[in-house]
C-alpha positions as CSV (number, residue, x, y, z in Angstrom):
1,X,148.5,20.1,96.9
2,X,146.6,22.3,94.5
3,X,148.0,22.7,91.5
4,X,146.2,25.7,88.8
5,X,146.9,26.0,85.3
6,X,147.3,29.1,83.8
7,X,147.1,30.0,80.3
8,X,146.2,32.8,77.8
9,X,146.6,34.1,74.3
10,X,149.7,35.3,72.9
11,X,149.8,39.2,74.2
12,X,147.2,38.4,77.1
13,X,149.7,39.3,80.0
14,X,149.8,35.6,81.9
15,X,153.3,36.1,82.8
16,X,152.5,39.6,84.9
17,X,149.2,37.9,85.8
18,X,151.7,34.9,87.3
19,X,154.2,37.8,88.6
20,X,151.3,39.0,90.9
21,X,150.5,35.3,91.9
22,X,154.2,34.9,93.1
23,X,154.2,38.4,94.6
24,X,151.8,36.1,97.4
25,X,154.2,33.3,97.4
26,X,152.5,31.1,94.8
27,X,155.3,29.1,93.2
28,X,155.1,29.0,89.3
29,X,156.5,26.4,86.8
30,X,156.8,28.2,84.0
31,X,156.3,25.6,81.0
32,X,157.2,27.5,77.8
33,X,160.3,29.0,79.5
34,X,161.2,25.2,81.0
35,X,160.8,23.8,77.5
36,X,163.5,25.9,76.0
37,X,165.9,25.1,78.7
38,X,165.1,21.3,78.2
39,X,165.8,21.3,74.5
40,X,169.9,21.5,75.5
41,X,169.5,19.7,78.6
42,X,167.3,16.8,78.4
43,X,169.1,13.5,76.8
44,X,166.2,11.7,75.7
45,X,164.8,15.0,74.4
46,X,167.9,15.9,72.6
47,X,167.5,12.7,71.1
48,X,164.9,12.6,69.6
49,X,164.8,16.1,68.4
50,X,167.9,14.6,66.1
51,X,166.1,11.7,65.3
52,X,163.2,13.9,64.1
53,X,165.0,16.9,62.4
54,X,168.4,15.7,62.3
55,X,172.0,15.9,63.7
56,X,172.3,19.8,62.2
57,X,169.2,20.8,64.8
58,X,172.3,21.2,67.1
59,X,175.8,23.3,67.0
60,X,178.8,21.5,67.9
61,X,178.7,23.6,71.3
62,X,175.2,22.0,72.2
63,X,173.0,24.8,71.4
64,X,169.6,24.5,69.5
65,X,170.2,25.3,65.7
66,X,166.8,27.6,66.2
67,X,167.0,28.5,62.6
68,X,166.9,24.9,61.3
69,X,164.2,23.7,63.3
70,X,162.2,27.2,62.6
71,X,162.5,26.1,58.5
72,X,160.8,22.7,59.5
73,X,158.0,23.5,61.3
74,X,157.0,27.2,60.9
75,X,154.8,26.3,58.1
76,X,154.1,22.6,58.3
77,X,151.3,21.4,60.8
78,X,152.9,18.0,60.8
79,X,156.4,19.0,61.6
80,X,155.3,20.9,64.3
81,X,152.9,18.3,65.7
82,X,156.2,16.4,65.4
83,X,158.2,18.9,68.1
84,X,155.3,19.0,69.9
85,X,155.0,15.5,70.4
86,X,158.6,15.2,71.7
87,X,158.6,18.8,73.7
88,X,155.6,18.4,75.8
89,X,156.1,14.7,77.6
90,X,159.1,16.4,78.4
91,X,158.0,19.2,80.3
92,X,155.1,17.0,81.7
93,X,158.0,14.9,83.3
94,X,159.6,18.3,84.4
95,X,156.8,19.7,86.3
96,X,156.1,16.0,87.7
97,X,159.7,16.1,89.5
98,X,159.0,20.0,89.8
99,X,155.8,19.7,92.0
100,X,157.2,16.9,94.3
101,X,160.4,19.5,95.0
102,X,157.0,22.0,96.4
103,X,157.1,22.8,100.5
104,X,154.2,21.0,101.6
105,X,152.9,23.8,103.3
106,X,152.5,26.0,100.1
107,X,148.2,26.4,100.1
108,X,148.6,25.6,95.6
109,X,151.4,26.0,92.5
110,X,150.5,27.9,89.3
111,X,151.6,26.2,86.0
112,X,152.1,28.7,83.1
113,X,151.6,27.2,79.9
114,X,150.9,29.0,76.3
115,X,149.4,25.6,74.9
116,X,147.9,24.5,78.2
117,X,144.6,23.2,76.6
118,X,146.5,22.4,73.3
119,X,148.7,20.1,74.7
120,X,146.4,18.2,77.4
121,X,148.9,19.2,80.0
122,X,145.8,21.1,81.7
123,X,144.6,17.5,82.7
124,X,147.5,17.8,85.1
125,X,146.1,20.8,86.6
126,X,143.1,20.5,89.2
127,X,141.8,23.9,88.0
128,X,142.7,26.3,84.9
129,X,142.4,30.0,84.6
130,X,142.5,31.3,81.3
131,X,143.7,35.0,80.8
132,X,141.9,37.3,78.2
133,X,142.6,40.2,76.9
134,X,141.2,42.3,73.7
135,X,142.9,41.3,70.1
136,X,143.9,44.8,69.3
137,X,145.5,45.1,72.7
138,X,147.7,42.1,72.4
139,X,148.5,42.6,68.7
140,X,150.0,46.1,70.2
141,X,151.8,44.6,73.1
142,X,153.8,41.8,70.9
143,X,154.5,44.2,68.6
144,X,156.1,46.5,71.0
145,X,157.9,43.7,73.0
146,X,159.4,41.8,70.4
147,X,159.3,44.2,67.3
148,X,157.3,42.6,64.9
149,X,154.7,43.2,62.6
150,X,151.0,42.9,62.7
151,X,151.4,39.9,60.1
152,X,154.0,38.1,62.3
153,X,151.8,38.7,65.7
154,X,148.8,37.1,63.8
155,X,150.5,33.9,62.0
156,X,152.0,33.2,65.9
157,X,148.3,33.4,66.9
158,X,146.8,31.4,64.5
159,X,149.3,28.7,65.5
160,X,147.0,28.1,68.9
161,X,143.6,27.9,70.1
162,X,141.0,31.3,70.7
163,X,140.5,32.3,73.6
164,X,137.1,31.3,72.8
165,X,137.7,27.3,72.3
166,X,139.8,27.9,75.3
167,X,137.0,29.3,77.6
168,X,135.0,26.3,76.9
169,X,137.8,24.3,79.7
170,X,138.7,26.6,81.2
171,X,137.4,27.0,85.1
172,X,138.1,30.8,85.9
173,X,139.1,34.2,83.8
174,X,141.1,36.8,84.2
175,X,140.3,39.7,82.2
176,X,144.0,41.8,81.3
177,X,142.5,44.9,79.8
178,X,143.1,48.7,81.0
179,X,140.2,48.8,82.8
180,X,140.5,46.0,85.1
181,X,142.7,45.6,87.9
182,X,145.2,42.4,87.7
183,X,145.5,42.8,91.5
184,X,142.3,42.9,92.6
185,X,141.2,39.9,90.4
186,X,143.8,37.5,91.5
187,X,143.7,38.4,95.0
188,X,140.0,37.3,94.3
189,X,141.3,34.2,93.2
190,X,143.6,34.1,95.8
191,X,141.3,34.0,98.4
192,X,139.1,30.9,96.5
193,X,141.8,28.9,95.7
194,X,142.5,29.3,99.6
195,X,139.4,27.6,100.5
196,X,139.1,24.4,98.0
């Protein structure tokens, strides 16, 4: 089975893009969403996030001490490589057991990943579509959907790759801007994917 990586800025609109996907019956693993959920479910995970950051990186009740581990990393490239590190063979396992779970007669599977390219989990991926969209335009839509500021938006982009080292591996684009229609480019897609 075909399996398509999808990725895109912070702001760029890959989860509707993926919405419209699934609206044709595309299944979608959705990484960054999966991650989170591992972090108070996966032992080995668990583990080593302790190991790593220590015991307080976890309440008594199990859940992720977010603030703690925010402290850490949030400005230090090393402790955030560090997560990284630990987070992403995770999900790679996840997606593995995921894919396998797939009816055989779905045509391909979609996997939605912020750090895609970042974290070599697009090597997993036959093909990769990378979704763009203006700066100005995603600054305005993270602002407006999780009510921060300009300076906030911008230090969480700096964190990962621009779109253009990302168009250098990436195979097709999907351009999220308010002149191009979402539909009509994945339906495109659509009908490609349909045919490797």
């Amino acid at each position: 089975m075909l399996k398509i990586g999808i990725t895109g800025g912070i702001g760029s609109g890959k989860t509707t893009v993926c919405k419209v996907f699934e609206t044709l019956g595309i299944p979608v693993f959705y990484a960054d969403t999966v991650a989170k959920e591992l972090m108070v479910s996966d032992p080995i995970l668990i583990a080593g996030v302790k190991k790593a950051f220590g015991q307080e990186s976890y309440a008594a009740s199990g859940a992720l001490n977010n603030k703690h581990i925010a402290q850490i990393v949030f400005n230090n490239q090393t402790e955030l490589d560090k997560l990284n590190a630990l987070v992403h063979p995770a999900v790679f396992r996840a997606f593995d057991s995921w894919a396998k779970k797939v009816p055989s007669n779905v045509p391909y599977t979609l996997k939605e990943a912020a750090l895609l390219f970042e974290s070599g989990s697009y090597q997993m991926c036959d093909k990769n579509i990378l979704v763009t969209a203006p700066l100005e335009l995603k600054l305005a839509r993270v602002m407006q959907r999780d009510g921060a500021s300009r300076e906030q938006v911008l230090a969480r982009m700096d964190k990962q790759w621009s779109d253009e080292q990302k168009s250098k591996m990436a195979d097709y684009f999907i351009g999220n801007t308010e002149h191009q229609s979402i539909i009509l480019q994945v339906l495109a897609l659509h009908e490609q994917f349909l045919k490797l």
